[in-house]
MILO-557378 format. One record per residue (C-alpha): x, y, z. Coordinates in nm, 3 decimals. Example, Ala and Ser with C-alpha at 12.3 -4.5 7.8 and 13.67 -1.06 7.14 Angstrom:
% residues 2
{pt {1.230,-0.450,0.780}},
{pt {1.367,-0.106,0.714}},
//
This chain:
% residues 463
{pt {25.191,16.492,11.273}},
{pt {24.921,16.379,11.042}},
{pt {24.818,16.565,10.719}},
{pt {24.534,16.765,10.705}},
{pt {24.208,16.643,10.524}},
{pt {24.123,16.836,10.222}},
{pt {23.761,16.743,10.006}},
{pt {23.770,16.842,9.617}},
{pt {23.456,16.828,9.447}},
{pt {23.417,16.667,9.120}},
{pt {23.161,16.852,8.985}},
{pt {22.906,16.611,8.734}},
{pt {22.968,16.580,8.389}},
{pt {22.594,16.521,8.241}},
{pt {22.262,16.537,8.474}},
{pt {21.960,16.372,8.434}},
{pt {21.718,16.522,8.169}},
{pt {21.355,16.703,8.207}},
{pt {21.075,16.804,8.006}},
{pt {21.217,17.145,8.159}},
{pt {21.645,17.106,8.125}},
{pt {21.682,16.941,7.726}},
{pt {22.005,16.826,7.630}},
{pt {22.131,17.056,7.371}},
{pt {22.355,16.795,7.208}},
{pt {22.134,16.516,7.128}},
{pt {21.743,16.541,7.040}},
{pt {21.529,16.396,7.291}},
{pt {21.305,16.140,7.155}},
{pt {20.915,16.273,7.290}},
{pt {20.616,16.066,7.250}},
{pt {20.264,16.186,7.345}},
{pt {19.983,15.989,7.471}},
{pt {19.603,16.063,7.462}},
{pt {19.304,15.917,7.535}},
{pt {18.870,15.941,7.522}},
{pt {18.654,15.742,7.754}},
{pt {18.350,15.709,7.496}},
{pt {18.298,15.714,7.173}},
{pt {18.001,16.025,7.136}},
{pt {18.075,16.271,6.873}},
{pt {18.133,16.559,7.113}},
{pt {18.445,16.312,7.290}},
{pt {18.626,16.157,6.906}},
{pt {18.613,16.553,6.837}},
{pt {18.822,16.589,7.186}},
{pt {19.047,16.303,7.054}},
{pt {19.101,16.425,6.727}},
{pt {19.238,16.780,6.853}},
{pt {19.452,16.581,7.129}},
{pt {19.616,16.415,6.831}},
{pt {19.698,16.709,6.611}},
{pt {19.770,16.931,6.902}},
{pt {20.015,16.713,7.044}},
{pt {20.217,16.640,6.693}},
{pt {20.229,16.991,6.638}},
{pt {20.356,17.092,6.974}},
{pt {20.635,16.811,6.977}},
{pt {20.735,16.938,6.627}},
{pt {20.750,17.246,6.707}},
{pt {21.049,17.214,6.959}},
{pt {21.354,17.205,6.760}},
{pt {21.532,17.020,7.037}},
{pt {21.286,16.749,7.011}},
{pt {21.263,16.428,6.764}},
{pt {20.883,16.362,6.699}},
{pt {20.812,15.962,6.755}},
{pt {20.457,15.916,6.781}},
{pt {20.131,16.070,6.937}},
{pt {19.952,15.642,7.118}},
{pt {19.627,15.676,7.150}},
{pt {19.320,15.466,7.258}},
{pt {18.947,15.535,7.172}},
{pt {18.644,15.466,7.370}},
{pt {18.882,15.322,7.660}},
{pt {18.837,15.351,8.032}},
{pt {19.140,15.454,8.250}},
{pt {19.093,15.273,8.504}},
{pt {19.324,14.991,8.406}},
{pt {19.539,14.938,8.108}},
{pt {19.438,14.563,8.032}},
{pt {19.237,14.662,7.715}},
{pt {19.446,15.007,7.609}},
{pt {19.658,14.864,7.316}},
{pt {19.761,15.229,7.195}},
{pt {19.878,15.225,7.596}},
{pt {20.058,14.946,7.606}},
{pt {20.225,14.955,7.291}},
{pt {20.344,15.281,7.433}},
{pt {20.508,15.085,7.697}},
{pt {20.667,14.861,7.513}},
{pt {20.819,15.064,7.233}},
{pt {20.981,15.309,7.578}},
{pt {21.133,14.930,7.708}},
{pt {21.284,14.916,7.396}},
{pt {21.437,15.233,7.426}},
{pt {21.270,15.438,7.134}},
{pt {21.109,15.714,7.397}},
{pt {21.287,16.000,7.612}},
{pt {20.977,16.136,7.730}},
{pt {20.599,16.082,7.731}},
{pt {20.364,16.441,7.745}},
{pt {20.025,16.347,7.828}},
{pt {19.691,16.585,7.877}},
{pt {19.672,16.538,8.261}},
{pt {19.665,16.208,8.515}},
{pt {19.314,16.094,8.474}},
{pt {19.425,16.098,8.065}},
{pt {19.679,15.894,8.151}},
{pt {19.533,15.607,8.435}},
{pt {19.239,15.688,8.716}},
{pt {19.370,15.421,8.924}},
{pt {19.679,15.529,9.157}},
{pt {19.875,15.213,9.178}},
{pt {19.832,15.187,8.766}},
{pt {19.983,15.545,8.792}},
{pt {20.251,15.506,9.084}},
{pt {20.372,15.203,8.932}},
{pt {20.407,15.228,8.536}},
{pt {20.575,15.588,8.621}},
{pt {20.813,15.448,8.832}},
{pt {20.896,15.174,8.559}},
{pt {20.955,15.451,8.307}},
{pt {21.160,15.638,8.509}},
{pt {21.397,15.347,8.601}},
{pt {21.411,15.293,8.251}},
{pt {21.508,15.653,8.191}},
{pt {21.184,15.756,8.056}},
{pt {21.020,16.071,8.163}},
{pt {20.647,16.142,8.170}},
{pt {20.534,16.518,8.196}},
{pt {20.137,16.612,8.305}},
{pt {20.031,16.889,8.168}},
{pt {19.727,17.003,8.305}},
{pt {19.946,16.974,8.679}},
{pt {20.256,17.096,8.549}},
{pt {20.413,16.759,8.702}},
{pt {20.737,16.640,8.593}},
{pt {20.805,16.248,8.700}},
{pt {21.155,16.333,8.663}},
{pt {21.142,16.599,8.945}},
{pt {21.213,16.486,9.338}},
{pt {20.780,16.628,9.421}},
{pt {20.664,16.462,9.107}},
{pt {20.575,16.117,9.247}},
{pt {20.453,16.293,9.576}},
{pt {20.229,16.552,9.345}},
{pt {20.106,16.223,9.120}},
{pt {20.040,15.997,9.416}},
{pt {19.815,16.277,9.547}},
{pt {19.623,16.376,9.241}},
{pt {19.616,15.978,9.093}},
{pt {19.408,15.926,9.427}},
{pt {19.192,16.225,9.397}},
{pt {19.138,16.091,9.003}},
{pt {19.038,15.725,9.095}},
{pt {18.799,15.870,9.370}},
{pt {18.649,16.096,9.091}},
{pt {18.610,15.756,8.894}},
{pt {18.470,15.577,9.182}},
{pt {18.166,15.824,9.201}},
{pt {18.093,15.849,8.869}},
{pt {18.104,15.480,8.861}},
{pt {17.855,15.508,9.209}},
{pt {17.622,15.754,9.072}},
{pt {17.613,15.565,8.722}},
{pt {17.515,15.246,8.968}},
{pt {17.268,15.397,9.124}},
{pt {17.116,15.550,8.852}},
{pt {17.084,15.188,8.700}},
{pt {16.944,15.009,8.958}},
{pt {16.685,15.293,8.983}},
{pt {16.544,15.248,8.655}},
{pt {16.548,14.850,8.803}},
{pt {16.359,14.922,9.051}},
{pt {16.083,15.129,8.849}},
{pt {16.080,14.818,8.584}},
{pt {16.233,15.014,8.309}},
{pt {16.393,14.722,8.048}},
{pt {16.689,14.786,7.853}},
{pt {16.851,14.633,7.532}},
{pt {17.149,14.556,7.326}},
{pt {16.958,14.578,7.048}},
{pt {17.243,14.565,6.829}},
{pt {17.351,14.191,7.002}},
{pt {16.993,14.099,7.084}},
{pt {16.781,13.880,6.846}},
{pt {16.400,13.963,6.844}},
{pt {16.356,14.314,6.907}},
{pt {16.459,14.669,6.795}},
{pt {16.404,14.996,6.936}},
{pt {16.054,15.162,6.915}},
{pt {15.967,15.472,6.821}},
{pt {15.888,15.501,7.211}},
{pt {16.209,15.435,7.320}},
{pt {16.056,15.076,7.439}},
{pt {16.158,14.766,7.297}},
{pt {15.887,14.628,6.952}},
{pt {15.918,14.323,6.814}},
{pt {16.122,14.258,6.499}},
{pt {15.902,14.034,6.277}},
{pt {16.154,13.861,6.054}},
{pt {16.405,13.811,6.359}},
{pt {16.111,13.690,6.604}},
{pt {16.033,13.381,6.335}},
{pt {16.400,13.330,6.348}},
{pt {16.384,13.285,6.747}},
{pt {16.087,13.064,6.754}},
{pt {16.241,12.817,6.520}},
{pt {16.502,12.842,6.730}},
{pt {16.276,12.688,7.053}},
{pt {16.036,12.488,6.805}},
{pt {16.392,12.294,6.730}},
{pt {16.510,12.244,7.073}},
{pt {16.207,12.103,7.151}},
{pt {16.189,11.873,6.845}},
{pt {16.474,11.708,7.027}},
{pt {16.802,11.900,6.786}},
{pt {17.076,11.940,6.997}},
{pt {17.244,12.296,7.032}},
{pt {17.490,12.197,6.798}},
{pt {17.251,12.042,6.535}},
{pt {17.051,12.390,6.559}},
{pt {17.399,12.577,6.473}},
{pt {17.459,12.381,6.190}},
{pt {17.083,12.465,6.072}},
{pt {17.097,12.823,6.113}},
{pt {17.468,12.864,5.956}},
{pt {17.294,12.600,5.661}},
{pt {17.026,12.823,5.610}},
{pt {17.261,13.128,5.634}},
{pt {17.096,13.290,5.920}},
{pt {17.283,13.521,6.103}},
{pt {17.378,13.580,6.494}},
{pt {17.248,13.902,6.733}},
{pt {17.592,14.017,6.668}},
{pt {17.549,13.964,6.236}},
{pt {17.794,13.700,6.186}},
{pt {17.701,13.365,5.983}},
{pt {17.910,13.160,6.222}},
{pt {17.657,13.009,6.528}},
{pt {17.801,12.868,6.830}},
{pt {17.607,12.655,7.095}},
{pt {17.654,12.939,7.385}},
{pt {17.439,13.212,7.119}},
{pt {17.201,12.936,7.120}},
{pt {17.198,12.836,7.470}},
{pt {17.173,13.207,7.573}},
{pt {16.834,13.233,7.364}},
{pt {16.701,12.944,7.482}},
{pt {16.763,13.043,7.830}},
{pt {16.657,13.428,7.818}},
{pt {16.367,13.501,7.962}},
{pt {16.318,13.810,7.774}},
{pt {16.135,13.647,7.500}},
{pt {15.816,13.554,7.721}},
{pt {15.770,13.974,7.749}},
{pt {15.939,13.981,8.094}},
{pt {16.236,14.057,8.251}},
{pt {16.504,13.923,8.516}},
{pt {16.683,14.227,8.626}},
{pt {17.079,14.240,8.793}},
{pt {17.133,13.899,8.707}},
{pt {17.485,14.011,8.737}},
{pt {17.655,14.326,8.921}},
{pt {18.033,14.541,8.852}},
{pt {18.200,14.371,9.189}},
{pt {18.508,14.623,9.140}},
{pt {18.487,14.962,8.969}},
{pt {18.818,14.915,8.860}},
{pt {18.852,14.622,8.708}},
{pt {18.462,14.656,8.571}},
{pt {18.400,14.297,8.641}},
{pt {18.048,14.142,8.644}},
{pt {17.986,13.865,8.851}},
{pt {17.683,13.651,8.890}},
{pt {17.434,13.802,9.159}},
{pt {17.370,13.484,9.381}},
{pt {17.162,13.698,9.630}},
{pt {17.413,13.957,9.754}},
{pt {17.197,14.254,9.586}},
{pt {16.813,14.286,9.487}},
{pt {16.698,14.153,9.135}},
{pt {16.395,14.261,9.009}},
{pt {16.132,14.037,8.812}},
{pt {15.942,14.260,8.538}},
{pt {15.608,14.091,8.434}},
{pt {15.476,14.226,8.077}},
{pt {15.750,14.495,8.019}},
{pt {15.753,14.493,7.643}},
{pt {15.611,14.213,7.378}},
{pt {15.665,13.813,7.406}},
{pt {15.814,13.644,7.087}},
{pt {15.772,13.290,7.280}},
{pt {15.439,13.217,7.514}},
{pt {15.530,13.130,7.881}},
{pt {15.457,12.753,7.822}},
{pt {15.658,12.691,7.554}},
{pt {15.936,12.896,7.750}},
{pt {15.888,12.631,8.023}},
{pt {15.889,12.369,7.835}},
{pt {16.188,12.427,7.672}},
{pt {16.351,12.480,8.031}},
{pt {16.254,12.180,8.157}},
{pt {16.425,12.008,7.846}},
{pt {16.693,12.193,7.882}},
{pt {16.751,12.063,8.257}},
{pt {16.717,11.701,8.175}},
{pt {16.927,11.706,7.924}},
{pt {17.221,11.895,8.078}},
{pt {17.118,11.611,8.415}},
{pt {17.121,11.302,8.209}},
{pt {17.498,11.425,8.038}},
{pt {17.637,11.521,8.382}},
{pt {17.501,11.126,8.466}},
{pt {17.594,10.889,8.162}},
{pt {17.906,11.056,8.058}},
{pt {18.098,11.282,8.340}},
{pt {18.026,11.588,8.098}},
{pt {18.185,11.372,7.774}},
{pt {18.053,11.543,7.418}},
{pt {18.071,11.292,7.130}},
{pt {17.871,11.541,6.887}},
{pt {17.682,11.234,6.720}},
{pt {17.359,11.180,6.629}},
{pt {17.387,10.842,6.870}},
{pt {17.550,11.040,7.135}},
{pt {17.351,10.987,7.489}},
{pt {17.044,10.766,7.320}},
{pt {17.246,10.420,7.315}},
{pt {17.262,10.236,7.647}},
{pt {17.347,9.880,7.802}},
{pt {17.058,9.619,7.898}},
{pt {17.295,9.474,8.110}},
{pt {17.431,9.775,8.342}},
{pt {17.285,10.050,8.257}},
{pt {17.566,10.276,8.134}},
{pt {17.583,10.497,7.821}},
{pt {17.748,10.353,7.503}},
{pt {18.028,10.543,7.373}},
{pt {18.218,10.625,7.040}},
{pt {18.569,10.436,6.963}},
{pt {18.767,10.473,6.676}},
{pt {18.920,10.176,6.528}},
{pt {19.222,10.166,6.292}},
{pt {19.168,9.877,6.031}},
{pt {19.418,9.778,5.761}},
{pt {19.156,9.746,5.508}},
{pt {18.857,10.063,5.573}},
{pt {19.072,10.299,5.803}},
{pt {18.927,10.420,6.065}},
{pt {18.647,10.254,6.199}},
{pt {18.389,10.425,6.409}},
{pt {18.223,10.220,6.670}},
{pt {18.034,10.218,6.975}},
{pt {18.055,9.990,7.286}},
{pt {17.929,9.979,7.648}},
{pt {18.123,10.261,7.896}},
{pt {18.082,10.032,8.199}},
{pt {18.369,9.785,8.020}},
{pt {18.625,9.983,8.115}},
{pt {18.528,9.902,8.492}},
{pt {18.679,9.636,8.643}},
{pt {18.402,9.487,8.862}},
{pt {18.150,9.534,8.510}},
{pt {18.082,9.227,8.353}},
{pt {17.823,9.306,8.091}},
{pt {17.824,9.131,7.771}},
{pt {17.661,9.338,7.520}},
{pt {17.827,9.378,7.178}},
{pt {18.037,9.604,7.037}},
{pt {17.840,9.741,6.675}},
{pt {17.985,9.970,6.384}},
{pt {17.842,10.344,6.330}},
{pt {17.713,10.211,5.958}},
{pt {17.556,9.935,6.115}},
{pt {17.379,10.121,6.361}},
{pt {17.240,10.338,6.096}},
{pt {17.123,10.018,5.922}},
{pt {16.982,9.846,6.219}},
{pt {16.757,10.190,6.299}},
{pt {16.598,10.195,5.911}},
{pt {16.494,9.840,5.973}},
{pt {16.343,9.945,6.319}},
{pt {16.154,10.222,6.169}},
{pt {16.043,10.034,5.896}},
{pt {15.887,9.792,6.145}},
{pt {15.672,10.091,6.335}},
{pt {15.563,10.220,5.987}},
{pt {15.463,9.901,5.872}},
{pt {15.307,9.793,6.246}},
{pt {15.504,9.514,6.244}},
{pt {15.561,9.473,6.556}},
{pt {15.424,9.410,6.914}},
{pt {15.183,9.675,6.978}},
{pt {15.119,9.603,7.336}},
{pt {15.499,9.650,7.441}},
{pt {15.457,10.048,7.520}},
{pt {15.616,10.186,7.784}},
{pt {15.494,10.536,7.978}},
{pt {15.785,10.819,7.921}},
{pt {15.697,11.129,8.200}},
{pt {16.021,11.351,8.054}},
{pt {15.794,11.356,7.675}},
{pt {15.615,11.678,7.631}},
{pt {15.292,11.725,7.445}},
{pt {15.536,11.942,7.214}},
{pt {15.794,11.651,7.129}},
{pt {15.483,11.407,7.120}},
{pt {15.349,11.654,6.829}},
{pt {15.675,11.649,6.693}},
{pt {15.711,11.238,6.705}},
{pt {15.307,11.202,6.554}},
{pt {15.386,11.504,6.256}},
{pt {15.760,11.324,6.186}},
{pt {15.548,11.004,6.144}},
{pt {15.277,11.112,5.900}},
{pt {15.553,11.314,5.700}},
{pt {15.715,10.941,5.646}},
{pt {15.396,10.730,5.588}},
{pt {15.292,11.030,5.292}},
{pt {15.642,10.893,5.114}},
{pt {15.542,10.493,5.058}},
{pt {15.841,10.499,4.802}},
{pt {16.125,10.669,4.981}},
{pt {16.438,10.525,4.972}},
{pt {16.581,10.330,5.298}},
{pt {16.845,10.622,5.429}},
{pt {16.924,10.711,5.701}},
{pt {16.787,11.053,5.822}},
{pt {16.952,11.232,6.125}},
{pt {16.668,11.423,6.173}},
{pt {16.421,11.155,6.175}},
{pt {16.614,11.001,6.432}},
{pt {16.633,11.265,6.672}},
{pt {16.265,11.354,6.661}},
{pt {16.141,10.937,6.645}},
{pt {16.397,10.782,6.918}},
{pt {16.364,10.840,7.272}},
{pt {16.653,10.608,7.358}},
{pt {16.821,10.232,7.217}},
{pt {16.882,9.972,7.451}},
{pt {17.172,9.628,7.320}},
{pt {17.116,9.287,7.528}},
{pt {17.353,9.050,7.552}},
{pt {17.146,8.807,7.363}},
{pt {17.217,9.039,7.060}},
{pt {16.880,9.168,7.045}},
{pt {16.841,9.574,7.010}},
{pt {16.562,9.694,7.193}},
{pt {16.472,10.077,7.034}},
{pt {16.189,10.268,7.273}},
{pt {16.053,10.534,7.033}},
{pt {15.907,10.878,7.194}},
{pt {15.540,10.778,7.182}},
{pt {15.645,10.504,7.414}},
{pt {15.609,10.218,7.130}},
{pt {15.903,9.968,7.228}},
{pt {16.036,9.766,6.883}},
{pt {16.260,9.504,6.923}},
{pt {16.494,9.366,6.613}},
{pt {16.811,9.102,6.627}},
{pt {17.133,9.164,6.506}},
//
């Protein structure tokens, strides 16, 4: 006969703490998070009480070991890429210096569900609580992550309607021509006692130097290093320029007086990210909405630069910067292609800059043209200028040059009168003689250096 089956329970020696059940015999370890969406005086006051409130609740527990009250300012909740105080949070509970995270209420703590769903359950299988306030739910409880999966929702759809009415509010103003600014990161403008946009004075000369030396033929780069030389700062008040804050003046049509609006559009009211609006939504075009720093022709002007250049790059040199003074003005009589900078390693001078034809490194190219030293190319363009200064040189080799505006021809003729008022200056080289003088330079295989200046005057020197 067999034996009869008996069950003995073995009852658990520890459970699984709550916010609700402490463990008497060792302090918990409670951390409190809190957060503000904006930074207005009404919402850092909000922040400021979450802070004390929360130290001197967790203090107040005698069961409880006070580590730290994270907190983020001006933050959305929607995702947790820019929270720091959030994600420092995170890490110091994976390192196992948290028991429990109290927190104002879900929309405090993320407004997206799967942000919510997902960071909870990775505290709790690292035996880290989190306890909502505001709707009494405890992530540690069997209905927590049913309660929080319900209310996260509820929060992200409250975020998606602010985010719709904000929207809509914005592209109503669009749509009645109202123009906003950054003033604080715009150049040009500041905010009138109308609530419009008035022109700045001193910053407005700043931003038509800006065009008068793009169109003088400077390069982005050579415009940076004028402004940071002349200690002139950026929209944003820093001394450092880079060639995008330049670009992005050159290219905004703001300073004519009117406006482009929705250039760009949030694509995800989670993630806030802007994408370019390629015709999916309206723009609006806004003639004569506040004052023009820079008249419509020069704006045009400096656009249609701004094309060739960025077309004739893309052609000679596959998108190749050299940052040189010579850099896309030397080219090849024999096939056409761009010369290009090498640096040689000599025994005697060091390095060794020099420039040579692209099209050798092809292997069906069999151009000749030489290969000529940085210094020497200096040298060679003194003794070319000389030549047009003195007029000796063939005045009936003068070639028509469409791309040359009236404004870079008025640049050329005022570069040239500057030079001829100086009958004793020295023979150096001057970069920005150069750039406003040569349209392009053109080697032969004969070893003759053909140099086409910007009024169309071709001069024509040997090595």
């Amino acid at each position: 006969m067999s034996a009869e089956m008996k069950i003995h329970i073995i009852q658990p020696t520890s459970t699984k703490q709550s916010a609700t059940e402490p463990n008497q015999t060792k302090k918990r370890r409670v951390a409190a998070y809190a957060r503000v969406s904006t930074l207005d005086e009404e919402q850092l006051n909000s922040y400021e009480n979450q802070i004390t409130y929360y130290t001197n609740y967790i203090k107040s527990h005698p069961d409880w070991e006070f580590v730290e009250v994270y907190s983020d300012e001006g933050i959305s909740g929607l995702n947790t890429k820019r929270r720091l105080g959030f994600k420092r949070m995170i890490r110091d509970a994976r390192n196992g210096k948290i028991d429990l995270i109290i927190t104002k209420s879900i929309s405090r703590f993320a407004r997206n569900t799967v942000d919510s769903l997902s960071i909870t359950r990775y505290l709790k299988n690292m035996g880290v609580e989190v306890y909502f306030e505001k709707e009494n739910i405890h992530t540690f409880d069997p209905k927590g992550e049913f309660l929080l999966s319900i209310l996260s929702s509820i929060a992200q759809e409250e975020s998606r309607s602010i985010s719709a009415n904000v929207t809509w509010g914005m592209r109503k103003n669009m749509q009645n021509g109202k123009v906003s600014m950054a003033y604080s990161n715009f150049l040009g403008y500041r905010k009138g006692a109308d609530g419009r946009p008035e022109v700045d004075p001193e910053e407005a000369r700043i931003i038509r130097q800006i065009y008068s030396l793009y169109l003088e033929g400077k390069t982005l780069r050579e415009i940076c290093r004028i402004l940071i030389r002349n200690k002139v700062r950026t929209p944003s008040g820093k001394l450092k320029w880079s060639t995008h804050v330049v670009s992005s003046i050159l290219r905004n049509e703001k300073y004519t007086g009117n406006a482009l609006l929705q250039k760009s559009y949030t694509s995800d009211f989670i993630n806030k990210k802007l994408v370019k609006n390629d015709g999916t939504i309206p723009q609006y075009y806004v003639e004569n909405s506040h004052p023009a720093i820079i008249d419509q022709e020069t704006f045009d002007l400096v656009q249609e630069e701004y094309a060739k250049r960025n077309k004739k790059e893309a052609k000679d040199s596959g998108g190749r910067h050299n940052h040189s003074v010579f850099d896309k003005k030397l080219y090849c009589g024999d096939c056409g292609s761009i010369f290009g900078v090498r640096h040689w390693q000599t025994t005697t001078k060091g390095v060794v800059y020099v420039w040579r034809c692209y099209g050798r490194n092809k292997a069906n190219c069999s151009c000749k043209t030489p290969i000529i030293r940085d210094e020497d190319l200096r040298g060679i363009f003194i003794k070319t200028l000389n030549q047009l200064i003195s007029g000796g040189y063939n005045k009936e080799e003068v070639i028509e040059l469409p791309h040359i505006s009236k404004a870079l021809l008025a640049s050329f003729n005022k570069c040239i009168e500057k030079i001829k008022a100086k009958p004793d200056r020295k023979p150096v080289f001057d970069e920005e003689e150069f750039l406003a003088l040569v349209d392009h330079i053109k080697f032969l295989s004969n070893g003759k250096i053909v140099t086409c200046f910007k009024n169309g005057q071709i001069v024509t020197v040997c090595i």
